[in-house]
N, C-alpha and C positions, 0 to 999 in steps of 0.2 A: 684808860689810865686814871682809874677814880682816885681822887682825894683821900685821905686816910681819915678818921670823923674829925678830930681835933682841927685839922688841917681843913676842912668843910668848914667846923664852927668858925675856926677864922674869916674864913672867906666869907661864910653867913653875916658873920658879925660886922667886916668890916666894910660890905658894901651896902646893908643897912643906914649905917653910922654915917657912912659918907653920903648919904643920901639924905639924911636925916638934918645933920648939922654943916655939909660939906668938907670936901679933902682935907682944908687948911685946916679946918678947925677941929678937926680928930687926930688922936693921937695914938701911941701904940697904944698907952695905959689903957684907954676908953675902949679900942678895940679887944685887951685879953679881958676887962669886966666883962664887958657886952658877951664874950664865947664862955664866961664860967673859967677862964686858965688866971694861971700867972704871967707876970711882964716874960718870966726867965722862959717860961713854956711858948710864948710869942717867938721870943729870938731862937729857941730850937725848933722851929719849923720855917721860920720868913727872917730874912735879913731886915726888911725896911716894911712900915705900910702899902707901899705900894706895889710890893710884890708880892702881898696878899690877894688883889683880884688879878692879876694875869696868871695863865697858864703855866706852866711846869716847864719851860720852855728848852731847857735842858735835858730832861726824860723824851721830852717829844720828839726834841729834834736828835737823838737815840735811835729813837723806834724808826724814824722817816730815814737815817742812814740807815739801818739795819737792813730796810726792806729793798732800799737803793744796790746796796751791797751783793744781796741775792739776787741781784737779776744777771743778766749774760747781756754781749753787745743784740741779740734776739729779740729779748726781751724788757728792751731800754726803755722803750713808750710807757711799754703799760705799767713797768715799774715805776716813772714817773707817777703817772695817773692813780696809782694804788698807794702813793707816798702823801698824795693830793688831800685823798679821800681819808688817809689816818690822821693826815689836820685838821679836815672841817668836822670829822668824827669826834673828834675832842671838845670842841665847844658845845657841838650838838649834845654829848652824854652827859655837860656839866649846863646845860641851857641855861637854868634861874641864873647863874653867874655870869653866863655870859653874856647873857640880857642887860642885867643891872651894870655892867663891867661897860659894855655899848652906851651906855646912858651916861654914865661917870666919864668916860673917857672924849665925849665929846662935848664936856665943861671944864676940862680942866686940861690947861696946854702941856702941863709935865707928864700927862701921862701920855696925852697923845704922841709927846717926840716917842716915850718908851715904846708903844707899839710900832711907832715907824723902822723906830729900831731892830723891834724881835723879827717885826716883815725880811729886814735885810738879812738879816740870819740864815731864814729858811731860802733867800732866793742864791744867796752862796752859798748854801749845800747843792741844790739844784745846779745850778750855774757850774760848781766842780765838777761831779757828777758826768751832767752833759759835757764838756769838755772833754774828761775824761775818754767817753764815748765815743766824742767824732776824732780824740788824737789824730794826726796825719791826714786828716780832709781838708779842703781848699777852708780857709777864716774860720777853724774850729771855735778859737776864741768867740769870734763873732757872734758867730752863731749860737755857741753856746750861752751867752749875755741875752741873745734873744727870744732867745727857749723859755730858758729860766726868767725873764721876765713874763711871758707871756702865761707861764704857769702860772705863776704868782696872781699876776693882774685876774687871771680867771676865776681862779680860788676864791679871792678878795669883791669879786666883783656878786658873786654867790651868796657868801655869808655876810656880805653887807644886805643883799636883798631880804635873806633869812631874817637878820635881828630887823631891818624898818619892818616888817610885817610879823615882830613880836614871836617867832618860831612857829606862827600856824602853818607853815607850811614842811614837806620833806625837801630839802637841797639840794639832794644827791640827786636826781631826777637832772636838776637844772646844771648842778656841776658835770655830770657824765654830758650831756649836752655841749655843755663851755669849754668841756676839755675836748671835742670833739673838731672843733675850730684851729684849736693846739696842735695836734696829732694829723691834720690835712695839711697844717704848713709847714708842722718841720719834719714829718715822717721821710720823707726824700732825701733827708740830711744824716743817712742812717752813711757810716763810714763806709767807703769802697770796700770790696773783699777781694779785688781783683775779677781779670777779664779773664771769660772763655776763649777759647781760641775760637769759635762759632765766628765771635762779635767781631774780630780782627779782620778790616777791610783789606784785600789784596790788590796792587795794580801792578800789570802786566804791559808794556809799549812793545808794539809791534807794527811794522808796516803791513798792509791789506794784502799785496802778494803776497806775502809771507805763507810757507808751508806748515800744515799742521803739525807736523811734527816741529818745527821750531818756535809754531804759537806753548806749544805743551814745554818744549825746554821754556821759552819764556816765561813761565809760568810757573814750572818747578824753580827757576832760580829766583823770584821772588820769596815761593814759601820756605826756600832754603837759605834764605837771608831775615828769616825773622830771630828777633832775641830769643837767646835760651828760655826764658823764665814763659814764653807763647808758647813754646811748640808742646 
């Protein structure tokens, strides 16, 4: 989901700037010099300066329902995990920003609530989502809050590693890993689809004289006392 160039230059420009002179002390005007545009050419692409270096967060979070959407209650995990991976894929294809965005963001408190913020975002899509998924299982809620946090926390726990070691490394290696931890604890939690009749324990009381032929009625009149929706 690349940037469009104007929309680059901003970005270029104004984690530069903020790096340069700090957050407080730049402003939009100094941000559209620095990319070559106008103040007016600023406001039609970014409402504010600071939503110049975070992600697209509304297209993103698009694509990661989109993919959620296409899956079946079959294919709920991995649709998770493939939802994971077109977020961390995002910063990874815009790195230099998102580097410099990781360095900004951890000097200045008002951007840090913002990211805490777009976090919650993506864990209530998740979190709906799963819900979704387990409807009618025992603490669907629950468990859906625990899912979706654990997502999250994985994701997070990744692409922090990624930007402290400056993007020398591949992620996704360590993310299929992290998500791998995800997927052994709540895969169990996949919704009942109902029981075979296999699974359906039968008991039979009879006294030990008792003749076989009335062990065998005993028998038939349990499996002929099961609910309609078994047999």
């Amino acid at each position: 989901m690349p940037r469009s160039p104007i929309r680059r230059r901003l970005a270029e420009a104004a984690t530069a700037l903020f790096d340069e002179r700090g957050y407080d002390a730049t402003t939009v005007d100094d941000i559209a010099a620095r990319a070559g545009v106008s103040r007016s050419t600023f406001f039609r692409h970014y409402r504010s300066k600071e939503d110049v270096i975070f992600p697209e967060h509304d297209a993103l979070l698009a694509k990661v329902a989109a993919r959620l959407a296409a899956s079946t209650a079959d294919t709920a995990v991995v649709a998770v995990c493939d939802a994971v991976r077109i977020v961390l894929a995002h910063y990874v294809d815009d790195a230099e920003v998102s580097l410099q965005r990781y360095r900004l963001v951890g000097k200045v408190p008002a951007l840090r609530d913002r990211e805490i913020a777009s976090v919650a975002r993506y864990q209530r899509l998740f979190r709906e989502f799963v819900a979704d998924w387990l409807d009618g299982s025992p603490d669907a809620a629950l468990r859906a809050e625990l899912m979706a946090a654990s997502v999250v926390a994985a994701h997070n726990q990744v692409l922090r590693g990624w930007l402290r070691a400056e993007g020398r490394h591949d992620p996704f290696g360590p993310l299929d890993h992290a998500l791998q931890y995800v997927i052994t604890t709540f895969r169990h939690l996949e919704k009942p689809r109902g029981r075979e009749t296999s699974d359906r324990v039968v008991v039979a009381a009879f006294r030990s004289s008792a003749s076989p032929d009335t062990v065998m009625d005993a028998i038939r009149a349990q499996l002929d006392a099961r609910p309609p929706a078994d047999r």
